[in-house]
SERO-4910 file (N, C-alpha, C, O; in steps of 0.05 Angstrom, whole numbers):
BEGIN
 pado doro    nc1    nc2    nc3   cac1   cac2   cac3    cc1    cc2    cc3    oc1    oc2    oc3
  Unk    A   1568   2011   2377   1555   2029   2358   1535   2015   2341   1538   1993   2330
  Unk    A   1514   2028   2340   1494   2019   2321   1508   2024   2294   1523   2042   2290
  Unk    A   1499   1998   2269   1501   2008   2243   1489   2023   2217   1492   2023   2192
  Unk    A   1471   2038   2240   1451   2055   2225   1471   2087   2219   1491   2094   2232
  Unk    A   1458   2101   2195   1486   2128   2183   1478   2140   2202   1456   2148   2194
  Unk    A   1481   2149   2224   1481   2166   2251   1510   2195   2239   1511   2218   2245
  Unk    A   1525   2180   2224   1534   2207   2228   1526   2223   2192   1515   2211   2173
  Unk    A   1534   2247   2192   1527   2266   2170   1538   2264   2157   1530   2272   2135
  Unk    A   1570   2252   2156   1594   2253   2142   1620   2237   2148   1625   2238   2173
  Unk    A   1637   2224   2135   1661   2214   2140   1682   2224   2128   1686   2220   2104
  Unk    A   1700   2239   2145   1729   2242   2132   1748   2223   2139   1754   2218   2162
  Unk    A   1760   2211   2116   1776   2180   2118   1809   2193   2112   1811   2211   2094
  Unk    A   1821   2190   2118   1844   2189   2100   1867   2165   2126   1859   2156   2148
  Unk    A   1894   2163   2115   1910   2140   2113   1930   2151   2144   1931   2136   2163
  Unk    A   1942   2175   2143   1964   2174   2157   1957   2189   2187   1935   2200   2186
  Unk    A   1969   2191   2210   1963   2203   2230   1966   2238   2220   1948   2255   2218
  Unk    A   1992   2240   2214   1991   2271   2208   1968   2285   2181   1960   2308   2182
  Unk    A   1961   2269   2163   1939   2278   2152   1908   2275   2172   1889   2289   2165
  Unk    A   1907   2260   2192   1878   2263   2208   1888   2283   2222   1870   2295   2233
  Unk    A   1913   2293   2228   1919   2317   2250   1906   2346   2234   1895   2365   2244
  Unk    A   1912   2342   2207   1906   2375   2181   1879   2376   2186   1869   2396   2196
  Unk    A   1862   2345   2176   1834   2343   2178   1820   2360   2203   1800   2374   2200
  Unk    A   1838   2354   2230   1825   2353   2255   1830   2392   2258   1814   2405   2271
  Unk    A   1854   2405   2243   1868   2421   2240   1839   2442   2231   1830   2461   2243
  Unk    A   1833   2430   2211   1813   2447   2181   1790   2452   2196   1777   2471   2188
  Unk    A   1781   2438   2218   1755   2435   2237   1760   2456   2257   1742   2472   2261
  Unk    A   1784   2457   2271   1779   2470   2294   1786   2499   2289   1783   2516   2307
  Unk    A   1797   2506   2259   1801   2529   2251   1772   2541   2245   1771   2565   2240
  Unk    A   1748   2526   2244   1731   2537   2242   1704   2535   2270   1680   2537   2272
  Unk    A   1724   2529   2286   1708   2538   2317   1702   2513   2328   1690   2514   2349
  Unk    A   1708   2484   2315   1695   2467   2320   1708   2447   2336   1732   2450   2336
  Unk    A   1700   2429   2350   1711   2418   2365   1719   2385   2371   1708   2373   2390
  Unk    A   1739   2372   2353   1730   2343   2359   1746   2327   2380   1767   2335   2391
  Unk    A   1732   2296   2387   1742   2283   2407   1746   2257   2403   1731   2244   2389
  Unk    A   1772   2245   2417   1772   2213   2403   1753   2194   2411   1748   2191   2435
  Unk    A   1746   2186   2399   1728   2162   2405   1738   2138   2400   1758   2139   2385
  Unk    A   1725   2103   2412   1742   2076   2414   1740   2084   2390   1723   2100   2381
  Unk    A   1768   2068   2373   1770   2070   2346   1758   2046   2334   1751   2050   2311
  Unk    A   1751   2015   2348   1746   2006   2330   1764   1987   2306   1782   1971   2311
  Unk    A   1756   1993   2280   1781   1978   2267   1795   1994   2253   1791   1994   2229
  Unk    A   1810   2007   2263   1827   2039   2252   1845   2046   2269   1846   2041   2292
  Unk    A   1863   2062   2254   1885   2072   2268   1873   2097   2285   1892   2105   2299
  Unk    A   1857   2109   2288   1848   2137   2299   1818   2142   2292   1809   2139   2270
  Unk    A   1807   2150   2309   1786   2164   2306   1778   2185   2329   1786   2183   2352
  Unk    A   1762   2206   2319   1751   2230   2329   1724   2230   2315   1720   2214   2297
  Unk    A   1700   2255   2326   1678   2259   2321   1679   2286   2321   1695   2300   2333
  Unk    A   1661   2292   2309   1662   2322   2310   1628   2341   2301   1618   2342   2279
  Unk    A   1617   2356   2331   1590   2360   2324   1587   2389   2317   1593   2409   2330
  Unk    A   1574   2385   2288   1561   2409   2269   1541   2420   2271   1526   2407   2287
  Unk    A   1528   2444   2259   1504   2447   2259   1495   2434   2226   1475   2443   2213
  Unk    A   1512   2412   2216   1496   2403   2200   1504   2366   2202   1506   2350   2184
  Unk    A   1508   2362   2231   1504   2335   2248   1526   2324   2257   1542   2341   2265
  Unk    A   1533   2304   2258   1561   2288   2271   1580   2281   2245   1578   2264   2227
  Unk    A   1600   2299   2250   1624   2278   2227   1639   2256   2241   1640   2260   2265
  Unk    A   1648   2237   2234   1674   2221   2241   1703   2239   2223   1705   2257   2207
  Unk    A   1721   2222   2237   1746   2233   2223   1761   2208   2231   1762   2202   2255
  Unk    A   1775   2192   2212   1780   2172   2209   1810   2159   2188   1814   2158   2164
  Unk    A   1827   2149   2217   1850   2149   2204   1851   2116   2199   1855   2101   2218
  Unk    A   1847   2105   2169   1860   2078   2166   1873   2073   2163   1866   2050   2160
  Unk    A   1895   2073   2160   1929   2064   2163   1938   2067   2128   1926   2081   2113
  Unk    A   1958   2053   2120   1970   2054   2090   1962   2031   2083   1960   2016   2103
  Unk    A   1954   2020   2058   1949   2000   2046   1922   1987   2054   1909   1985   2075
  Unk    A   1917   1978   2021   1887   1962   2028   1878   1953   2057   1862   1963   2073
  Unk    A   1893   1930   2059   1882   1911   2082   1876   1921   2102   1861   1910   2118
  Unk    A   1892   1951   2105   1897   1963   2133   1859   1985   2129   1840   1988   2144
  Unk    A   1863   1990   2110   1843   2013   2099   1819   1991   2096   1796   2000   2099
  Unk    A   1822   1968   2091   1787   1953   2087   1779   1945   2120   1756   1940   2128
  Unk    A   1802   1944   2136   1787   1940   2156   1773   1965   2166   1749   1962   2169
  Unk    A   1781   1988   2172   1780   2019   2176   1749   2016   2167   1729   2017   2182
  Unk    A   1751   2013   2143   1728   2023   2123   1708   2003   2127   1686   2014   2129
  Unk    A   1708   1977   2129   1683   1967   2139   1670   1965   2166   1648   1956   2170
  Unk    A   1683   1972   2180   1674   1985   2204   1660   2016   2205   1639   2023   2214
  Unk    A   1682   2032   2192   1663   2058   2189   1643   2063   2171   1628   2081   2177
  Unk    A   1639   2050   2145   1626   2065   2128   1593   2056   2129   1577   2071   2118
  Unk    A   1585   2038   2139   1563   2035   2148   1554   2050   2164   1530   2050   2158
  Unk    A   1557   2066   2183   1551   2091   2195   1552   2119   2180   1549   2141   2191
  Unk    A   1555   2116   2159   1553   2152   2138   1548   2139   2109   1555   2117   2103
  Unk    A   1533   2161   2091   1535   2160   2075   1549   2178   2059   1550   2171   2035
  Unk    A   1563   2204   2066   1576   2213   2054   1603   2208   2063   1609   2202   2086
  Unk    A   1625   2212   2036   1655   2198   2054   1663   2223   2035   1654   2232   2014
  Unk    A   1684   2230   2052   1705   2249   2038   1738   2238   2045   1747   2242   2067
  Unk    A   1751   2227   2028   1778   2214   2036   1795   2231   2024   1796   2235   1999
  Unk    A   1815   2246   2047   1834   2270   2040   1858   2244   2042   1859   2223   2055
  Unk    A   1885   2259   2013   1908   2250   2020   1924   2262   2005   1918   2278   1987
  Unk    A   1953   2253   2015   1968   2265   1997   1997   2257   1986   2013   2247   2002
  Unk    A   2004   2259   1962   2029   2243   1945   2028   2254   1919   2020   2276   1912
  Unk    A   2040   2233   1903   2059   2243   1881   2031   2236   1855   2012   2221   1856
  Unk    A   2041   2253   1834   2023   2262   1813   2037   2250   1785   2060   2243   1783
  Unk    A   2015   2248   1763   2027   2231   1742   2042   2252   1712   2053   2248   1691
  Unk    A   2033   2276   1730   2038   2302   1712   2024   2319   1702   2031   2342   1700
  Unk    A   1997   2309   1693   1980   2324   1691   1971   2351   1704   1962   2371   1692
  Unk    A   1974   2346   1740   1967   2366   1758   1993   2381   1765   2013   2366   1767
  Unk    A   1996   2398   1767   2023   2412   1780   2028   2401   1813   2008   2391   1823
  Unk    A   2049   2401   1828   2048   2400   1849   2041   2422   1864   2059   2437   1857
  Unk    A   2029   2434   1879   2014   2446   1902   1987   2442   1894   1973   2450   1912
  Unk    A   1971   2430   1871   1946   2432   1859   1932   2405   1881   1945   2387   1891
  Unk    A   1911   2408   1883   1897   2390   1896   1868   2375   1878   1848   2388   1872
  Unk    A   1872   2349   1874   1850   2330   1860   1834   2325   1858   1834   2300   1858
  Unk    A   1810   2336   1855   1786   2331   1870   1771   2308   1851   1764   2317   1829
  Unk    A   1766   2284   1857   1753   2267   1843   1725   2257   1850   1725   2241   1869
  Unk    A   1708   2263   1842   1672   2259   1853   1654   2270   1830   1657   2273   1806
  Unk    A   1633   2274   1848   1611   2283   1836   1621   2314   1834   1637   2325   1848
  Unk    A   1606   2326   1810   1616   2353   1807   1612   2367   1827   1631   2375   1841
  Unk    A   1586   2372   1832   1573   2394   1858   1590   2391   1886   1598   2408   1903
  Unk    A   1593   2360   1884   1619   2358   1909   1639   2369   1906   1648   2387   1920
  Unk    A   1646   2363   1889   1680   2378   1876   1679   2413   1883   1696   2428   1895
  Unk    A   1657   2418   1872   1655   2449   1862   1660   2460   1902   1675   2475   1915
  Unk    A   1639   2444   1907   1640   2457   1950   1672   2456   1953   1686   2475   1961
  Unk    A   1680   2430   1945   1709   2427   1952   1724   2444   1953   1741   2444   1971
  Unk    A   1723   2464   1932   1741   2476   1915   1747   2505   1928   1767   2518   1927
  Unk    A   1715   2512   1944   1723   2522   1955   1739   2531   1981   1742   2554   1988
  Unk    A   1749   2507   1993   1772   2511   2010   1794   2512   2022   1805   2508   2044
  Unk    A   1805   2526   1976   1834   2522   1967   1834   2548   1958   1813   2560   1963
  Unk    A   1852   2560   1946   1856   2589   1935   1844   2579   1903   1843   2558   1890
  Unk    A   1835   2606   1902   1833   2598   1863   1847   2583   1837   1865   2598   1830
  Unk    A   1847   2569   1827   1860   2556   1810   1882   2543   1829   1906   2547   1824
  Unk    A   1873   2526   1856   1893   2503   1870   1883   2477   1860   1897   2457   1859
  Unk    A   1858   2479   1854   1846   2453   1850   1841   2446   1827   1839   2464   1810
  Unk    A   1839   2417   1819   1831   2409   1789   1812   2387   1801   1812   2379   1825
  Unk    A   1791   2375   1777   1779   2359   1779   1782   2337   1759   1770   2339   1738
  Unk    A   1802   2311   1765   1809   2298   1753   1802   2262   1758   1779   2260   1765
  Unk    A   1811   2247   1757   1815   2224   1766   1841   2222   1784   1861   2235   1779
  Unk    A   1836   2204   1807   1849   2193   1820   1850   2150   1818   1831   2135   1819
  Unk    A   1870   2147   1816   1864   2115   1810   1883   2108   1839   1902   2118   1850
  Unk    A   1860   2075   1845   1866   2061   1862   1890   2042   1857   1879   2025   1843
  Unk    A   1914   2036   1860   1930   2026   1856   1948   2010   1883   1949   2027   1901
  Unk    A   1962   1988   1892   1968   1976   1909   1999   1996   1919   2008   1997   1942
  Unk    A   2014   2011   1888   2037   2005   1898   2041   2042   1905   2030   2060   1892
  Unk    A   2061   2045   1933   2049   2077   1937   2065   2095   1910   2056   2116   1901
  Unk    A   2095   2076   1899   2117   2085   1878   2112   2081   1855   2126   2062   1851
  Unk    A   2096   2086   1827   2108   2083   1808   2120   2092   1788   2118   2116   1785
  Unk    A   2133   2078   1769   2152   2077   1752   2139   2101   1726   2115   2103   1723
  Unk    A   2157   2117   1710   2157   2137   1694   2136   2118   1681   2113   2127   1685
  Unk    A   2136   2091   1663   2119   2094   1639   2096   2080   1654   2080   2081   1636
  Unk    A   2084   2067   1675   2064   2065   1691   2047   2096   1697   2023   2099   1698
  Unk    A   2064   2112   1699   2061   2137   1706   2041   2151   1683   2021   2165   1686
  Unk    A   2055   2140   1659   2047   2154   1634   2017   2137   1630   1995   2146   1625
  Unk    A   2023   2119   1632   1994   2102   1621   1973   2110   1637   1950   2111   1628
  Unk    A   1979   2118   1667   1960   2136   1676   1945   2148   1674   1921   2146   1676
  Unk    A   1970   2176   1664   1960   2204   1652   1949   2199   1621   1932   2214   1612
  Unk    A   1955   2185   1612   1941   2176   1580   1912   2165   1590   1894   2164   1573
  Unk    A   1907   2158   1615   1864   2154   1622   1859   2170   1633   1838   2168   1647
  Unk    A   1870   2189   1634   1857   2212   1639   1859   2216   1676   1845   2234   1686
  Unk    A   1879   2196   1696   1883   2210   1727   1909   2217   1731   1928   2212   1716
  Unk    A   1909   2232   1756   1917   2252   1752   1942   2249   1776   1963   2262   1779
  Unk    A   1928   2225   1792   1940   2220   1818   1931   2184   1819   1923   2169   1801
  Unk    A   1936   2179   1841   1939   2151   1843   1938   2149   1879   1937   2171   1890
  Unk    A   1939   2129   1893   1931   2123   1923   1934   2098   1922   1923   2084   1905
  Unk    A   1953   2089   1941   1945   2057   1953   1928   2047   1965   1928   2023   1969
  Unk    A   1905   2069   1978   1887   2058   2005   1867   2072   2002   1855   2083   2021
  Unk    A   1857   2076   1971   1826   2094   1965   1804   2071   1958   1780   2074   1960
  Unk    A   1816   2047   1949   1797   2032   1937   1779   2019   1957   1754   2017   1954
  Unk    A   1794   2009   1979   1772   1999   1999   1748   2012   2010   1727   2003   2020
  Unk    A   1757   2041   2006   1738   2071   2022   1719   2066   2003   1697   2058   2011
  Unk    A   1723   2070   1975   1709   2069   1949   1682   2048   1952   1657   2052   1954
  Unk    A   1699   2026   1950   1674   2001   1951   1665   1997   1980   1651   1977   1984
  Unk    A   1670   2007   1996   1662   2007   2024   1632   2023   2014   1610   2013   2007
  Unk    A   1639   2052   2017   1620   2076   2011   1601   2064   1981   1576   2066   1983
  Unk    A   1607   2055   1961   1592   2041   1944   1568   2023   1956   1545   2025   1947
  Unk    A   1577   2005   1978   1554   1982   1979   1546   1988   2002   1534   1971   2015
  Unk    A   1550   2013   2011   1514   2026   2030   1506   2043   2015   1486   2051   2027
  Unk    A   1508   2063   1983   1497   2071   1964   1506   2095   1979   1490   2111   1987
  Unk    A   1532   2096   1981   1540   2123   1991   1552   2148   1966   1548   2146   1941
  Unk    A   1566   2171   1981   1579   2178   1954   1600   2191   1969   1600   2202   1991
  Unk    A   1622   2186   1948   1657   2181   1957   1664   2212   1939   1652   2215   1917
  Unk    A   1682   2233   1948   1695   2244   1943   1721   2244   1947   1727   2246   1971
  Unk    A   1747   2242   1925   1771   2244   1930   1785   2265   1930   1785   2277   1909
  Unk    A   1805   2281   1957   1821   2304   1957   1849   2300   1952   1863   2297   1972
  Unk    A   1856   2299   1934   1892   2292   1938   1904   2315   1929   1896   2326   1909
  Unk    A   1924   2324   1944   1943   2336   1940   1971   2331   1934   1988   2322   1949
  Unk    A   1973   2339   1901   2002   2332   1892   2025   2349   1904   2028   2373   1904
  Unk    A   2041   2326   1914   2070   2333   1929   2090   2340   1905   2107   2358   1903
  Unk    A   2080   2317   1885   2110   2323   1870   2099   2300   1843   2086   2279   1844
  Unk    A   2111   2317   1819   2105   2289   1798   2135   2284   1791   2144   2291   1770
  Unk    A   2148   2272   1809   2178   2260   1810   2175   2245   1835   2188   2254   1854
  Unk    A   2159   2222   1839   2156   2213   1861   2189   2185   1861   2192   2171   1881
  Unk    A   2214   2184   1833   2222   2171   1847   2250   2185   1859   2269   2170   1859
  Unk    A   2254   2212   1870   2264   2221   1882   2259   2218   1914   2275   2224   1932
  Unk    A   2233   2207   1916   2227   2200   1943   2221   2184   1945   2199   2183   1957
  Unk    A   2229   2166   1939   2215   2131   1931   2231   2123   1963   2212   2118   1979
  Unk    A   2249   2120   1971   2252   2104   1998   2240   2124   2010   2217   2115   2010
  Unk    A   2238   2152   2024   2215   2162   2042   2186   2157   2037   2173   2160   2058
  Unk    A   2172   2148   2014   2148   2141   2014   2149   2111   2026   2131   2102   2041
  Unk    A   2177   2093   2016   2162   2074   2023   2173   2066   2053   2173   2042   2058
  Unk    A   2181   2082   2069   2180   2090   2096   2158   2088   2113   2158   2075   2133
  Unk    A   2136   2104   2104   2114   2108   2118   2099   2085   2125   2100   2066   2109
  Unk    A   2086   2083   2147   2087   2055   2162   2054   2063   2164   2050   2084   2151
  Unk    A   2028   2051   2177   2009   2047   2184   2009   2063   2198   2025   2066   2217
  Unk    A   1983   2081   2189   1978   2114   2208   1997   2122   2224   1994   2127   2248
  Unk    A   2025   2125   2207   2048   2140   2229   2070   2151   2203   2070   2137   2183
  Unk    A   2079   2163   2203   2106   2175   2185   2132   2168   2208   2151   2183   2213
  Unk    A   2129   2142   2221   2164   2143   2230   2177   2126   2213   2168   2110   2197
  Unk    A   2199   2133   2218   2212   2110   2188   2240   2100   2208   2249   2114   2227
  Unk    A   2252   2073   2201   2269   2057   2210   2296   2064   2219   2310   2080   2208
  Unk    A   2303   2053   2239   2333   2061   2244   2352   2076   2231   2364   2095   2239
  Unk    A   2352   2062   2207   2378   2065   2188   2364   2088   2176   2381   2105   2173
  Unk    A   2341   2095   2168   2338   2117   2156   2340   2148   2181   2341   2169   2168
  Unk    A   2341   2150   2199   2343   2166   2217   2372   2167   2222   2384   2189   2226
  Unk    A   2382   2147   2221   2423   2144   2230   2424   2159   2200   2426   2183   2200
  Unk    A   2423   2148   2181   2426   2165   2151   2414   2194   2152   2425   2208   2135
  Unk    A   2402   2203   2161   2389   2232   2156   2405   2247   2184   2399   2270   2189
  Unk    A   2422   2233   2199   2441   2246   2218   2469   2250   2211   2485   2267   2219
  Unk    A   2471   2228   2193   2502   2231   2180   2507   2246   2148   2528   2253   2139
  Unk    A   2479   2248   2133   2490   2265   2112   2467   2284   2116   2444   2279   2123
  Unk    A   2480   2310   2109   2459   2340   2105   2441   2332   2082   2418   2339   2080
  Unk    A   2457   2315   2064   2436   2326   2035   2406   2305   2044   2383   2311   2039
  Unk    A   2415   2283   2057   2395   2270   2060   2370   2287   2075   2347   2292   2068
  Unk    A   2392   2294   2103   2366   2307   2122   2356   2334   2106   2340   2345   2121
  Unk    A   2359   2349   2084   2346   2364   2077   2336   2356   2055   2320   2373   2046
  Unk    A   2336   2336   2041   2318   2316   2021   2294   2308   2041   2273   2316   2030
  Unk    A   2290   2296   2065   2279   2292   2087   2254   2313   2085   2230   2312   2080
  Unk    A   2274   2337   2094   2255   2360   2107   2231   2373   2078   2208   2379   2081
  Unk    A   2244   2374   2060   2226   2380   2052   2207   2363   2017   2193   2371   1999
  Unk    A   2221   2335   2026   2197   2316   2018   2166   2321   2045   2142   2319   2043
  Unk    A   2183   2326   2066   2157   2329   2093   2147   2351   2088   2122   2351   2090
  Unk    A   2157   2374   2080   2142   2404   2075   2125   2398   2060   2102   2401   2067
  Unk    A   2131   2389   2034   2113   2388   2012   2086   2365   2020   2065   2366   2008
  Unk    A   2091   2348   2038   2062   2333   2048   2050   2347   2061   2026   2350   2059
  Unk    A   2064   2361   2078   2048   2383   2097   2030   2403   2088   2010   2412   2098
  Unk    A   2045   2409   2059   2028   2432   2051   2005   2423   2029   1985   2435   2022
  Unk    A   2014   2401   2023   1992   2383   2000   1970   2371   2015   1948   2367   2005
  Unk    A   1977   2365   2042   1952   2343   2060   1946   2373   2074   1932   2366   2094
  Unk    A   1948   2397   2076   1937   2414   2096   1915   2427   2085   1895   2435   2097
  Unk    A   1922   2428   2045   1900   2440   2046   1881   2419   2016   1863   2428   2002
  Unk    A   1890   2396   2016   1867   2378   2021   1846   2376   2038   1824   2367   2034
  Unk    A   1860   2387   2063   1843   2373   2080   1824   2396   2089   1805   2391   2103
  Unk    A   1828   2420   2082   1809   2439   2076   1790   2439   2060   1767   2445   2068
  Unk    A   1795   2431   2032   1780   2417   2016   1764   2397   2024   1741   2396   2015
  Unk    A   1771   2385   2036   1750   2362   2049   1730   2376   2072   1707   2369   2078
  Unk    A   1743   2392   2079   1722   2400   2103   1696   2418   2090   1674   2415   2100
  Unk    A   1699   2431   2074   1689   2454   2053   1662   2435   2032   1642   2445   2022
  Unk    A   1671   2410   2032   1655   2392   2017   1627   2388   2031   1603   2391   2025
  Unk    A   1639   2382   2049   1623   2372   2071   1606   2396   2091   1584   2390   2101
  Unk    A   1617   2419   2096   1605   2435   2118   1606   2470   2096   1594   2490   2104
  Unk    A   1624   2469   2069   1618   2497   2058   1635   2508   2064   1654   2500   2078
  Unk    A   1632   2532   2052   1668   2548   2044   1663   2559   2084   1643   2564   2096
  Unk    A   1687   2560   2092   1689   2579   2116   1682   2608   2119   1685   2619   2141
***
């Protein structure tokens, strides 16, 4: 690949099942994408518009995993839209989705959530995916709203080709330590989680339905993020 912006747009985000919503939000609107070599990423697809080529781009969890992702892709676009989704510092309700950018971005965003789903707040880059109640608070006291382990690399990636970065997050829950071992489960662009946590979600109910719907609530937080992201980029459907 050449490193010239060939494409019109980048949608980034971290896990396989959030590039599946992304890929989800596209073909609900007639469109059609395909994988391409990924490169230095967990997944990639393309997808052609009548307003040019997007990527769709899965970098894995955590920086290191996300700076390689991101310096490989972001020299090819200058717009990035990075959908995701997790726990909130309180400020946002959970089903609300975060839109952090430029306003006019935000505002496109917004439209491809129901009325009052979205806020436009801060999202902060942070290493750890869990934190603690008064980390939590010092947060929401600067004013974000959400937090990400794997936005900062996208950030300064899209920064130093003079790009511009919009963030979609959707809050699952602002009690993230009720799911503190399922978050910190999630492995590099995949949601499988370890032996013992699967033998445990076979032997007690409360677990496997703690399980099911810590997963509902990403499903429904990263599905329509990732509408939001598509809406940024291509306009309300």
């Amino acid at each position: 690949m050449s490193s010239d912006p060939w494409l019109s747009g980048l949608l980034a985000c971290s896990l396989t099942q959030d590039a599946e919503a992304i890929r989800a939000a596209l073909h609900a609107r007639g469109l059609k994408t395909r994988s391409v070599p990924t490169g230095r990423a967990k997944g990639a697809w393309t997808c052609v518009t009548d307003r040019g080529t997007l990527a769709v781009v899965t970098g894995g969890m955590g920086p290191d995993s996300a700076r390689a992702a991101a310096s490989f892709w972001m020299p090819r676009a200058r717009w990035l839209v990075y959908a995701c989704a997790g726990p909130g510092t309180g400020t946002a309700d959970p089903g609300t989705t975060v839109l952090d950018g430029p306003h006019d971005l935000a505002v496109l965003a917004a439209r491809g959530a129901p009325p009052d789903a979205t806020t436009q707040a801060k999202v902060a880059a942070v290493t750890e995916p869990v934190l603690g109640p008064s980390a939590r608070a010092t947060l929401a006291d600067s004013g974000y709203a959400a937090w990400d382990p794997s936005v900062a690399p996208w950030r300064e990636a899209c920064q130093a080709v003079g790009g511009v970065t919009l963030v979609c997050q959707g809050i699952t829950t602002t009690d993230p330590e009720r799911d503190r071992d399922l978050l910190q489960d999630v492995k590099d662009g995949a949601t499988g989680r370890p032996w013992w946590r699967k033998a445990a979600a076979y032997a007690l109910p409360s677990t496997r339905r703690t399980q099911r719907q810590a997963d509902e609530r990403h499903k429904q937080a990263i599905q329509q993020a990732a509408r939001c992201a598509v809406a940024a980029l291509l306009g309300p459907a």
